[in-house]
C-alpha positions, 0 to 999 in steps of 0.5 A: 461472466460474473458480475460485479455483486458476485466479484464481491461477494467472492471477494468478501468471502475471501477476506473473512476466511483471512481473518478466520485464519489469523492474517490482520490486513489487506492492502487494497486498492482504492478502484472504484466500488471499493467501498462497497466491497468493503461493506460486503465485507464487514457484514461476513466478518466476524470483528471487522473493526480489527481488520486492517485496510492498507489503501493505495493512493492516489486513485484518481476516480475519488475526486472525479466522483466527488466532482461528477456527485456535487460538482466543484463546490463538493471539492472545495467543501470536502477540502475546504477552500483554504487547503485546496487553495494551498495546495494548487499552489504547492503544486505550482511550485512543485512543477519549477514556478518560482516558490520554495518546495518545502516538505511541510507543503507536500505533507499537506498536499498527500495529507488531503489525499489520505483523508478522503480515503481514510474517511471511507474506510473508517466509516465502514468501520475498518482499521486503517495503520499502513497508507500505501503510495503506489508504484507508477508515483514511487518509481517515477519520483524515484527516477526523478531523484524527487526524495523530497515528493516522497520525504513528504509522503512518508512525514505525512503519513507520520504526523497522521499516526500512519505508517508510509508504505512506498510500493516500487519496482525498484528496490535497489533505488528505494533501499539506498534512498535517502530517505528517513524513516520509519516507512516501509518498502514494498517490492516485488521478490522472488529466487527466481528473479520474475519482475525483481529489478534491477536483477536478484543478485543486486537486490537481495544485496539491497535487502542485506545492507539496508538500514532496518531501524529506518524501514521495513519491508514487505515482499511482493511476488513471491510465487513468481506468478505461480512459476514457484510452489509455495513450500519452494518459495518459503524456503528461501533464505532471503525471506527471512529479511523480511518483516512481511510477505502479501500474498493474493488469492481468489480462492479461500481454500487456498488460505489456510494452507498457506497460512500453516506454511509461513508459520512453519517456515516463518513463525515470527512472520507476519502475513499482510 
């Protein structure tokens, strides 16, 4: 079994020869060591200053790390006591204490969480333009009716030149949101219907009528967990609502391929 310096390295490998083929970011989740990851990166890419990480927040083994490296006085000099201060009791009243549960207060307690991230990733040298919330926190706040948790998020990331990226399995909830933009939605998709909720038909319902001026969206899945060959899967006609397509890969071989195919299918795609 290989260990963790040769998962990155091979990880590493992989993301340069993404670059080498045109697509420009990476959404990556931020589990611990991957920073080191990301150095390993920067020093196999030919200009990784161009190269875009979408981390996904929150990861909780951040603060734990900061805690376990320089204790609770690390948490409080990180943040700043005023800001963790703030945001304890915007928490407090987010959970139904008595206060108002203004988005200002969320903006800032999602802001606190992005910074720790970006102060990472830029510091390898990384570009950082999408933050992505991720689906476990999406979908229970969804199913909550929680928009403004959310709201927050997407404001957040606004005023920090970012852009929201709220990943659900649940599109047909998040397109029909109330939800102001620009944020971008995430889900899963795919013409056989693998992991695409509620159902295929109400979703590509979902895709057809959402507002695009408010969002985009971003399509996960696509090969169904390898069930489709891609030159089938890029052939769905649905696809083209989308402005992007993630696709995952272990292999670097496997890159260039597909990268020629959305480009035959897709000219105008873009690839995260």
């Amino acid at each position: 079994m290989a260990g963790e310096n040769e998962r990155f390295d091979a990880a590493a490998t992989v993301i340069a020869t993404a670059q080498t083929h045109g697509i420009r970011s990476l959404m990556l989740s931020t589990h611990p060591g991957y920073a080191q990851l990301l150095t390993k990166a920067a020093s196999t890419m030919p200009d990784h200053g161009r190269f875009e990480i979408a981390p996904v927040v929150p990861y909780p083994h951040t603060i734990n790390n900061i805690i376990a490296q320089d204790g609770y006085s690390g948490v409080l000099k990180r943040f700043g006591l005023r800001d963790v201060a703030a945001v304890t009791a915007d928490a407090l009243r987010i959970v139904g204490l008595p206060g108002r549960n203004e988005e200002a207060k969320l903006e800032r307690a999602f802001k606190l969480i992005i910074d720790v991230e970006l102060s990472c990733i830029l510091g390898i040298g990384f570009s950082v333009r999408h933050v992505c919330l991720h689906n476990i926190v999406t979908d229970l706040l969804l199913s909550f009716g929680r928009f403004d948790v959310l709201q927050g998020f997407i404001n957040a990331c606004s005023r920090m030149g970012l852009r929201a990226v709220l990943i659900t399995q649940n599109p047909a909830v998040m397109l029909a949101a109330p939800l102001l933009g620009p944020f971008v939605a995430c889900f899963s998709y795919n013409k056989l219907g693998y992991m695409v909720n509620p159902s295929l038909e109400k979703t590509i319902e979902a895709i057809k009528a959402v507002d695009r001026s408010n969002c985009e969206m971003w399509a996960m899945q696509i090969l169904a967990g390898g069930a489709i060959a891609p030159e089938s899967a890029l052939q769905d006609e649905a696809l083209a609502h989308f402005d992007s397509i993630l696709y995952a890969t272990t292999r670097p071989g496997r890159i260039e391929e597909f990268v020629k195919l959305i480009g035959r299918s897709f000219p105008q795609s873009r690839t995260p």
